[in-house]
Every structure is written in structure tokens, then in C-alpha cells.
N, C-alpha and C positions, 0 to 999 in steps of 0.2 A: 728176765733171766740173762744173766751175762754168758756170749758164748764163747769155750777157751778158746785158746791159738791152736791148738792140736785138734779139737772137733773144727775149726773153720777152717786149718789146711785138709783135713781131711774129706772137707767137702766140697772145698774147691779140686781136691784131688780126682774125687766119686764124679762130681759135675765133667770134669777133663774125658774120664774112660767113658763117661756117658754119651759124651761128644764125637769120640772116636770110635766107640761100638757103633754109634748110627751109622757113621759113614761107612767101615768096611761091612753091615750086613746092608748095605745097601738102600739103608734111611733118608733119603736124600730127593730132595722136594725141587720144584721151581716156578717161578715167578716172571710172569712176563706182563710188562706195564705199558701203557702210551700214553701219548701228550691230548689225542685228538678227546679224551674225557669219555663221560663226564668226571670231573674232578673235583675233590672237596674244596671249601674257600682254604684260600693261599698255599695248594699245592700244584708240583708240576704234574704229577704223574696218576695215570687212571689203572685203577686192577678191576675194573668191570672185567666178566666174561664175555657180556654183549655191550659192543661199543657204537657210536654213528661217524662214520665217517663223509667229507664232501667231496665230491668227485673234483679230481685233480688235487687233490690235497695231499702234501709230504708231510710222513706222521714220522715220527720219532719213538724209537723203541728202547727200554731198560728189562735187558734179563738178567735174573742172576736167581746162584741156587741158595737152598736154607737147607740146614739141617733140623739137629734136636728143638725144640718149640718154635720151631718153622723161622729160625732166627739165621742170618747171613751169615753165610763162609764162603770164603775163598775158594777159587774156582783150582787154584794151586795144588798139582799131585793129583784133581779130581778129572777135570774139563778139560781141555786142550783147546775144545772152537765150540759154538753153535752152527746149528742150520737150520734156516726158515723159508718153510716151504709157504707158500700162497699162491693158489690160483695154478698158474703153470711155472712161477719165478719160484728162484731157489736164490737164499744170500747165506753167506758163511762168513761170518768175522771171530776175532779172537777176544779176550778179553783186557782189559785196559790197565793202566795200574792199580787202580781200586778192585779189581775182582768184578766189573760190571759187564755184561755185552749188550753195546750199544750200536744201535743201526738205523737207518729209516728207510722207509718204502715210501716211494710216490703212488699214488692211486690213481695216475693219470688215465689210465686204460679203465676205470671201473665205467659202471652205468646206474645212472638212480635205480633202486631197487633191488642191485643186486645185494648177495650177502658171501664175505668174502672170510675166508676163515684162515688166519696167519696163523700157523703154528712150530715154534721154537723147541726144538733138542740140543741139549751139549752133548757131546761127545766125548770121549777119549782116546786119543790114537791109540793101535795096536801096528807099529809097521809105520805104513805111508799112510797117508787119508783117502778115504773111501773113494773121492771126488775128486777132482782137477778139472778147472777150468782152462778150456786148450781153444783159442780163436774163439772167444766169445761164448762156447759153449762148456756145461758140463758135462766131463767123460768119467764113466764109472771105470776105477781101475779092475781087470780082467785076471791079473795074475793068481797063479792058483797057488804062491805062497805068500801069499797076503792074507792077513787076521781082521776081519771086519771092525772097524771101530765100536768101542763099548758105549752105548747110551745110557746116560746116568741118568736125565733127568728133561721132563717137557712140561711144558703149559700151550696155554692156545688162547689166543680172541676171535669171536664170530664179529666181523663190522660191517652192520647195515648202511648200505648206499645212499645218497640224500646230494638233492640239488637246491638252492635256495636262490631264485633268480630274482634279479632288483628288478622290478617295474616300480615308475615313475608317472606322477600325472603335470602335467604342464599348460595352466589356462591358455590358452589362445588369444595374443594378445592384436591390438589393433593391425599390427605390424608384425612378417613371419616371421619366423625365429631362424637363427643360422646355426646348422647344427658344429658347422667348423669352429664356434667359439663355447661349445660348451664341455665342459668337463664336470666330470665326477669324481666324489674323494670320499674313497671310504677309510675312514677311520678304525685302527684297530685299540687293542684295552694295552696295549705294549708303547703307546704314542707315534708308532708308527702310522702313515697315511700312503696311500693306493689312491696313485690319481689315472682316471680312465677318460679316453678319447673319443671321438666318434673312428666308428667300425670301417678299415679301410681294409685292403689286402697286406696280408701278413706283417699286421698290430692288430688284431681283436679288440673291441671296443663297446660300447652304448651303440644300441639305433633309435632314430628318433622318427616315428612314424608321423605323415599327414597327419591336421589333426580330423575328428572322428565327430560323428554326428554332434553328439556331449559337448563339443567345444574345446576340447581338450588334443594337446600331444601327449603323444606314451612313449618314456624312455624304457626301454628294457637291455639290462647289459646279465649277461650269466657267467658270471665268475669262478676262478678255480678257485676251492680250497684256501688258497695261499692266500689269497686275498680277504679272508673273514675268518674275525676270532673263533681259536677251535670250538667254545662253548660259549652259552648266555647271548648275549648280541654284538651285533656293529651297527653302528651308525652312518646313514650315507647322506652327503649333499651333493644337490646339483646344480647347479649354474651354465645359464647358458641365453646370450645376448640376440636380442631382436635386430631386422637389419637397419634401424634406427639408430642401436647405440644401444638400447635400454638393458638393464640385465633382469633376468626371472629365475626364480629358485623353484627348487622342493626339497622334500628329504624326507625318509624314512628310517626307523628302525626295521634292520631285519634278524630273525632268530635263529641262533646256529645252535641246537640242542645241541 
């Protein structure tokens, strides 16, 4: 069935008020994504509700709102800032040219186990903004002719805490190993490489224990975050020279759900 010009402006017209009716009765959704996953093959961003995050890991965040069939609009006329609250930390940014609010958290203060819940609002100005940040801290404005900012719209992720520390086995070989020549290099899926040291004061590093009844040293290094892909695996090698001269390896895959 062919359809005229006058039923298909007319329906793009009906689609338009449908659009605009959402927003003024107040139809208006949102969406808050991260990088740390898990995430479909070849994309960047995760809309789990429950996510895993690794301690010390900077995660990267996309909010933005949807209207009519949960489909994107501009935050323009609508939003003015977000604010995300987690834990005891509060971040407020604005929105970019594309209509997106973009921000990231460090996790550096988390603990394995814990579960940590970020959760995103836009707002509206009415007046000044609710908040100001004055020497480092948030001050709630006080004045009693100020109109509380309008919240349009929030989402949330709950993100379970997770450590994933590299141990290492290393035969014992005729001759002790020097731990000052050995290094570790963890590979990420970005072709980026983390090369790590033995553990001294303030550079964090590998330790390389005596070796142990078994015959064996054990490297154990515990990385932040930044150091291992946010999801699937990385892969680690080690190397590290006898006081001979000789070099000796290992290497493991380790698993970053």
C-alpha cells in the first residue's frame, strides 16, 4: 500500500506531539552505562545494573536521558547537570556537545567485597544550583529564596568489588635468582603493556619470596584496576635473571570478569 504525502506528514507530525507530550508530562527516562562491563563483543559501554569492578580501577561513565521508546534526546531545555552520588563522594558535570554526561570515578578507596552503588540524577536549575563546591567541599545553598533544582531523571549501578592478584611460580634454579632483574609485563587487549618491578618504597611492585619447600619462588604483584583489561583476560609474563646471567620465565593468564 503506497502511503500519501499528507498521511506521512501527518505522521511524522503525530510522532513530533508524541515526543513533546512525553517530555512536558514528565515521560522522561535515563541511562547510565560503564566501561568496567561486562560488555557485548565490540562494544564500549555496559548497562548492566549489577556490574564488577577491580579495586583501584578508574571506570568511565555515559549518562544520558531517553524519551518516547526509551530513544535519546537532548538534554537541551531539559537538564542542566547531573549528580552522582557514591559512597560518601558526590561528582556534578554538565553535558557535552552531543547531549551525553560523561565522567569517571576512581575506585581507589574501594575493598574486595565491598558493593558500591553509583547512582546519577540530572537536574534542572531553578535559581542557582542546589550545591557549590567551596575549598574542596560541598556546600548546600541555605538561602530561603532559592527554588530547589528540578530532577528529571536517574538511573543507578550496584558494583561488586573484586581483586585479582598475580601469583607466580618460578623453578629454582641451580643458581639464586636476583630479584633487581626481573620484571613483569602485563599485557592489555588495547596493545598497551604494564611493565612492573620488584616492590621498593614508593614504586609498588612484584615480591619474590625464598624459594619454598616445592622448590619453587612465588611472584605475587596486586595490581590496580588500571593495570588489567576491564573484562575476559590479561595475560602476564615474567622474567627474571639468575646471578649467573641465566634468564627464567613464567606466565599466566589471569581473569577480569
Amino acid at each position: 500500500m503506497k502511503l500519501s504525502t499528507t498521511n506521512y506528514s501527518r505522521g511524522i507530525a503525530l510522532f513530533c506531539l508524541a515526543v513533546v507530550a512525553s517530555i512536558s508530562s514528565g515521560c522522561i527516562y535515563a541511562s547510565l552505562a560503564s566501561t568496567t562491563g561486562p560488555c557485548p563483543p565490540g562494544h564500549q559501554w555496559s548497562m548492566d545494573r549489577r556490574q564488577i569492578v577491580h579495586v583501584g580501577e578508574d571506570v568511565e561513565f555515559d549518562f544520558v536521558l531517553l524519551g518516547t521508546f526509551r530513544k535519546f534526546i537532548h538534554p537541551l531545555g531539559i537538564a542542566d547537570y547531573c549528580v552522582t552520588n557514591w559512597g560518601s563522594e558526590r561528582v556534578e558535570v554538565e553535558p557535552d556537545a552531543y547531549g551525553h554526561f560523561r565522567f569517571s570515578l576512581p575506585f581507589d578507596i574501594a575493598r574486595p567485597g565491598q558493593k558500591i552503588k553509583a547512582t546519577t540524577a540530572a537536574y534542572r536549575m531553578r535559581g542557582g544550583r542546589d550545591f557549590m563546591r567551596i575549598g574542596g567541599e560541598w556546600v548546600q545553598s541555605d538561602s530561603p529564596y532559592e527554588i530547589a533544582d528540578k530532577k528529571v531523571a536517574s538511573d543507578s549501578i550496584v558494583f561488586s568489588v573484586y581483586e585479582a592478584p598475580i601469583e607466580l611460580k618460578v623453578v629454582r634454579p641451580p643458581d639464586d635468582l636476583d630479584p633487581e632483574t626481573g620484571v613483569m609485563r602485563i599485557r592489555r587487549a588495547d596493545a598497551s603493556m604494564v611493565s612492573v618491578y620488584v616492590d621498593k618504597p614508593n614504586r609498588p611492585g612484584f615480591t619474590l619470596s625464598d624459594p619454598g619447600p616445592d622448590g619453587y619462588y612465588r611472584v605475587v604483584y596486586r595490581p590496580t584496576g588500571n593495570d588489567l583489561n576491564p573484562t575476559g583476560t590479561t595475560d602476564v609474563d615474567f622474567t627474571v635473571y639468575d646471578v649467573s646471567g641465566q634468564p627464567h620465565h613464567a606466565s599466566a593468564t589471569i581473569e577480569t570478569p
